[in-house]
C-alpha positions as CSV (number, residue, x, y, z in Angstrom):
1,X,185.8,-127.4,-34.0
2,X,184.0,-130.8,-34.6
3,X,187.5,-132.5,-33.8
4,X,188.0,-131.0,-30.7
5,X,183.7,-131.8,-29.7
6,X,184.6,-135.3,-30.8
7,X,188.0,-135.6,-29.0
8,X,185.5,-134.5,-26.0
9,X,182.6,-137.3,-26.3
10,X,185.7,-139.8,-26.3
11,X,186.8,-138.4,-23.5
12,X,183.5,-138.7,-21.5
13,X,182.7,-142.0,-22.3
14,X,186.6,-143.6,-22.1
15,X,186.3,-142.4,-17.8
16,X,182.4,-143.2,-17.4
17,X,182.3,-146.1,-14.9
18,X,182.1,-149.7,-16.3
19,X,183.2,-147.7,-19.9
20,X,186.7,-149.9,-19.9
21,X,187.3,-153.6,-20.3
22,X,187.7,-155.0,-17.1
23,X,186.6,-152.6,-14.1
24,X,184.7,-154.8,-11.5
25,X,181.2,-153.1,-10.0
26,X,181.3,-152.1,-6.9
27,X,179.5,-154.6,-4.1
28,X,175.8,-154.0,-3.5
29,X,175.0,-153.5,0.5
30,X,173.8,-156.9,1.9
31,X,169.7,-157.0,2.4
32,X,168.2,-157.1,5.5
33,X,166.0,-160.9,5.6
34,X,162.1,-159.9,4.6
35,X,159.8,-159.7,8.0
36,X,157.8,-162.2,9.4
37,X,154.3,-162.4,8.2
38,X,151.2,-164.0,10.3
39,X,151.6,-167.5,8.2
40,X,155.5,-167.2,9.6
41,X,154.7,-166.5,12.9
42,X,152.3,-168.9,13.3
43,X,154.3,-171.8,12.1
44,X,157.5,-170.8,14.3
45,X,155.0,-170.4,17.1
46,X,152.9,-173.9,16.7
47,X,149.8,-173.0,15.8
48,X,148.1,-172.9,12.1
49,X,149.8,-171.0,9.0
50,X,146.6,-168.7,8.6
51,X,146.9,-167.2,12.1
52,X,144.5,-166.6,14.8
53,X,141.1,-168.5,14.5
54,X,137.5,-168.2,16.3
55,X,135.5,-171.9,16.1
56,X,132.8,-172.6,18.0
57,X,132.8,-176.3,18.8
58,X,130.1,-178.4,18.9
59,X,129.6,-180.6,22.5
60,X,132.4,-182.7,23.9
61,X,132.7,-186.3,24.4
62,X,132.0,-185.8,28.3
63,X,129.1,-183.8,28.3
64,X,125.7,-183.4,26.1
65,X,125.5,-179.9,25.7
66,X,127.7,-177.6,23.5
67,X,129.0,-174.4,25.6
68,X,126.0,-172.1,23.2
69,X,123.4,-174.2,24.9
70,X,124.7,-174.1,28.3
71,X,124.7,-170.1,28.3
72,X,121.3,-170.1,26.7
73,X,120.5,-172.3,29.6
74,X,121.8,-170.3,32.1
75,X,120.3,-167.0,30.8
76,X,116.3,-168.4,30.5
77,X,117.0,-169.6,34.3
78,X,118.2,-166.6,35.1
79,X,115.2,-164.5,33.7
80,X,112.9,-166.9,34.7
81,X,114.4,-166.6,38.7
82,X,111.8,-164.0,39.8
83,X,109.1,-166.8,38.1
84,X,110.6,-169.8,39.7
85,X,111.1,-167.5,43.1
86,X,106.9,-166.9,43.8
87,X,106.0,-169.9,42.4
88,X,108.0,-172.9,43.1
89,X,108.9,-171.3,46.8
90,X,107.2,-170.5,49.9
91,X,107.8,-167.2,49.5
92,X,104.0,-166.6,48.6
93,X,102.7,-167.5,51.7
94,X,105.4,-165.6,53.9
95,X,104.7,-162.5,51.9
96,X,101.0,-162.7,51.9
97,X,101.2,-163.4,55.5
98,X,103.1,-160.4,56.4
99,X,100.7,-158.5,54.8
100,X,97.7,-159.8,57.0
101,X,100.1,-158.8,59.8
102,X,100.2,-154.7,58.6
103,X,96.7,-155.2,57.7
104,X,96.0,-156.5,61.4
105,X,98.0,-154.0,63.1
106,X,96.4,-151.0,60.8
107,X,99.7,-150.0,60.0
108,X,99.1,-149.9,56.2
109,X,103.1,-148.1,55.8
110,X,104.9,-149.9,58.7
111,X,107.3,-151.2,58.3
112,X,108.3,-150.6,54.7
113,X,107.4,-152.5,52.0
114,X,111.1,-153.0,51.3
115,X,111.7,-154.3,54.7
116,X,108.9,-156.9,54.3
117,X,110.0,-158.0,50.9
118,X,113.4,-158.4,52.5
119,X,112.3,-160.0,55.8
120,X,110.1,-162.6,53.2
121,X,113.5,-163.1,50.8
122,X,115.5,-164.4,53.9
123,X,112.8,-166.4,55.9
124,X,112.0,-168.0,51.9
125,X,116.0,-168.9,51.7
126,X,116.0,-170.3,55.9
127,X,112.9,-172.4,54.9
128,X,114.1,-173.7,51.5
129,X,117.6,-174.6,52.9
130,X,117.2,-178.3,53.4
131,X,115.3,-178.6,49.8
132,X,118.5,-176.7,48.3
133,X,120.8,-178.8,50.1
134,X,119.2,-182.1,48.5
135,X,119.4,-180.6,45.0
136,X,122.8,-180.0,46.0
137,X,123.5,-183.8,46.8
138,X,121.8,-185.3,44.3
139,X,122.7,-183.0,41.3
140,X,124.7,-180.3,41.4
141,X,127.5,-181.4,43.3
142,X,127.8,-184.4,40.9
143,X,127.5,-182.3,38.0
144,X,130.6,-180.5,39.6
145,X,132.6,-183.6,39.1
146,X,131.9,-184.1,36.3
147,X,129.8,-187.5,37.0
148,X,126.8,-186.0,36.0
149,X,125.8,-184.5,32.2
150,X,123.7,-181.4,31.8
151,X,120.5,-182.9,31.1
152,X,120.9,-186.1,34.1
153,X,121.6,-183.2,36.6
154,X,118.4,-181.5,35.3
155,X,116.8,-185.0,36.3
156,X,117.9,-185.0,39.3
157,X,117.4,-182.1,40.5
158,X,113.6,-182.1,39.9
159,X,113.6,-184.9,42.7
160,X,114.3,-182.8,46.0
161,X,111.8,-179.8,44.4
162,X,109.3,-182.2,43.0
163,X,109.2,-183.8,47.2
164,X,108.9,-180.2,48.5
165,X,106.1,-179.1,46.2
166,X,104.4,-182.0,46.9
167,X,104.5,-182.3,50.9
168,X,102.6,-178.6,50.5
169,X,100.5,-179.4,47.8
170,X,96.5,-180.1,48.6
171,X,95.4,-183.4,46.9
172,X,91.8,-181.3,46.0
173,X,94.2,-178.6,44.2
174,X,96.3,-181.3,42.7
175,X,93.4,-183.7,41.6
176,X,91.4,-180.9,40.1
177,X,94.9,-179.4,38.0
178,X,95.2,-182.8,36.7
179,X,91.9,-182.9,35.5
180,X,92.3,-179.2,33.5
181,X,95.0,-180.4,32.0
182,X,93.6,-183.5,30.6
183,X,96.7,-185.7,31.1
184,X,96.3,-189.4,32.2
185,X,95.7,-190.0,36.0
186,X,99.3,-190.8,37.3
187,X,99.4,-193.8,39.1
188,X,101.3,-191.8,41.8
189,X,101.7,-188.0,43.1
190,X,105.7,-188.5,41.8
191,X,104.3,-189.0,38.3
192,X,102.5,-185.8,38.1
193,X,104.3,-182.9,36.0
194,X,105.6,-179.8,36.9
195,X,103.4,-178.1,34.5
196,X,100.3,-179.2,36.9
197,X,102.2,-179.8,39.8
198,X,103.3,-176.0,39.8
199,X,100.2,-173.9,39.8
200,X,98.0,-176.7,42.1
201,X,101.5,-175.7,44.4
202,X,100.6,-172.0,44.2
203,X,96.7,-172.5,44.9
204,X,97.5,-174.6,48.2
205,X,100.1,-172.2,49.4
206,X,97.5,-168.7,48.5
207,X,94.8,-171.2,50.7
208,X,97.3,-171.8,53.6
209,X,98.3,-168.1,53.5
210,X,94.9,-167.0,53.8
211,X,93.9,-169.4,56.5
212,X,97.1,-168.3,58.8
213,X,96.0,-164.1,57.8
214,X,92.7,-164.9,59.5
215,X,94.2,-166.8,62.5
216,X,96.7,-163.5,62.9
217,X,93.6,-160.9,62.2
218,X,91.1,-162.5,65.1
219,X,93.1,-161.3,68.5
220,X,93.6,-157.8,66.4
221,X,89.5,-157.9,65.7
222,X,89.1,-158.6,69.7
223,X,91.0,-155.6,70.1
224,X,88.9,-153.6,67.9
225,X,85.5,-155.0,68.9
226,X,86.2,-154.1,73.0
227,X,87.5,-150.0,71.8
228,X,84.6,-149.7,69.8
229,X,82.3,-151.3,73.0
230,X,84.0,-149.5,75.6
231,X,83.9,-145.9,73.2
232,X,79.9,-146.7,73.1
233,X,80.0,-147.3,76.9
234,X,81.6,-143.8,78.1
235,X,79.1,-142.0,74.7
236,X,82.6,-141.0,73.1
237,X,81.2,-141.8,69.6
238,X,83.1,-138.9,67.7
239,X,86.2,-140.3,68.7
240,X,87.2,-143.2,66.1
241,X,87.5,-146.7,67.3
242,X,91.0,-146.9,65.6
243,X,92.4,-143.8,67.6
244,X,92.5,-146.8,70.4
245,X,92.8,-150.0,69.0
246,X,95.7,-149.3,66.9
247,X,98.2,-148.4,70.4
248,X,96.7,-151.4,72.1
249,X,97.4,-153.6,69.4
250,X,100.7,-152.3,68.5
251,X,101.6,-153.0,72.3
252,X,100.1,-156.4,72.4
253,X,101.9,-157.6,69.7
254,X,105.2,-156.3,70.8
255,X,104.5,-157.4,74.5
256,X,104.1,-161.4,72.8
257,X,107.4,-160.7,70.7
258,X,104.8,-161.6,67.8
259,X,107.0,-160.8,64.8
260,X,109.5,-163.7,66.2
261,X,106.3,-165.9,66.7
262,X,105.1,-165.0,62.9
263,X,108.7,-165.5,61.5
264,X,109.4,-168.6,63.4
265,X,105.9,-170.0,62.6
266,X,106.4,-169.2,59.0
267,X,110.0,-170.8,58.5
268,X,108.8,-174.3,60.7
269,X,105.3,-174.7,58.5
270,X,107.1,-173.8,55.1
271,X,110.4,-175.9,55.2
């Protein structure tokens, strides 16, 4: 029995493979290359072994202001726009004198506010057109080319705005804004800066609005001063004065095309 389980074992391990002297292995199947990493690619492809980077940069040899600044720049302009839009345009005197014109015709609703804000927004940008069109010349299309840096088209640029504020600016407002703000007397109106120049700007045009209102507001007050005579004449004293002079107004003013006379009086005193 132990013969015949021994004669067995032999005969197991005499035809396992490899067992005998001289049997080759059999070949192993050829491996496939190992995949491309990132560092791989981005040496086959040029660019740096670790990949795709993000680096901000700091301000180029042709300019003086690193890209961060510039949209920081461009965002406080942009959220300053309504600011720079009442007070460094004539928009304040077109709207205000609008508004003597519906408080003239004692049409408190009409037209729309909307329609008067929009009328004001388009008679500001025909007025301001040759002030834009200097900034345009003497910085931004410069800074286009690239002849200009950030800050020297800044410079500039104050020129054209810094003429326009000025032609509308009252020496009284301006002499007395100079004094609040305790600065030395500039030896001329060019020196002044914006920071005074600005609100004495916004005093004179509120002034020059006020004085045009009451030239619009006399014919009206005419108007109202001969219904409420001729009312008191016929003993009709029930009967408002405004239930007249309101019609006779409205007509008068469209019979004189006055909202053409108002707009083009507006855009030839404010440009």
């Amino acid at each position: 029995m132990r013969r015949r389980l021994y004669a067995g074992l032999f005969l197991l391990l005499a035809l396992s493979p490899g067992a005998a002297k001289g049997q080759e292995e059999p070949p192993s199947a050829p491996q496939a290359p190992p995949a491309a990493g990132p560092r791989d690619a981005g040496e086959r492809l040029g660019g740096t072994p670790e990949g795709f980077r993000v680096r901000i940069d700091g301000p180029s040899d042709g300019d003086d202001l690193a890209a961060t600044l510039k949209i920081a720049l461009a965002l406080t302009l942009l959220s300053l726009a309504p600011a720079i839009l009442v007070t460094a345009t004539s928009f304040t005197r077109i709207i205000i004198v609008l508004g003597f014109v519906r408080v003239g015709l004692q049409t408190p609703n009409m037209p729309p506010t909307q329609v008067v804000v929009g009328l004001a927004l388009f008679l500001t940008a025909l007025s301001m057109g040759p002030t834009v069109d200097a900034i345009d010349r003497a910085a931004l299309a410069p800074y286009r080319r690239g002849e200009l840096k950030t800050l020297e088209a800044l410079e500039r640029a104050q020129g054209p705005l810094r003429d326009f504020l000025l032609r509308h600016t009252r020496e009284r407002s301006l002499a007395a804004f100079v004094e609040l703000a305790r600065v030395p007397e500039p030896l001329e109106p060019r020196e002044v800066p914006l920071r005074v120049l600005l609100p004495a700007f916004v005093v004179s045009e509120l002034t020059t609005a006020f004085e045009m209102g009451v030239v619009i507001l006399i014919p009206f007050l005419v108007i109202d001063i001969v219904a409420s005579s001729v009312l008191l004449a016929m003993n009709m004293i029930m009967l408002p004065p405004a239930t007249i002079a309101t019609p006779m107004k409205v007509l008068l003013f469209v019979l004189v095309d006055g909202w053409q006379l108002v707009a083009t009086s507006l855009v030839r005193v404010s440009g």
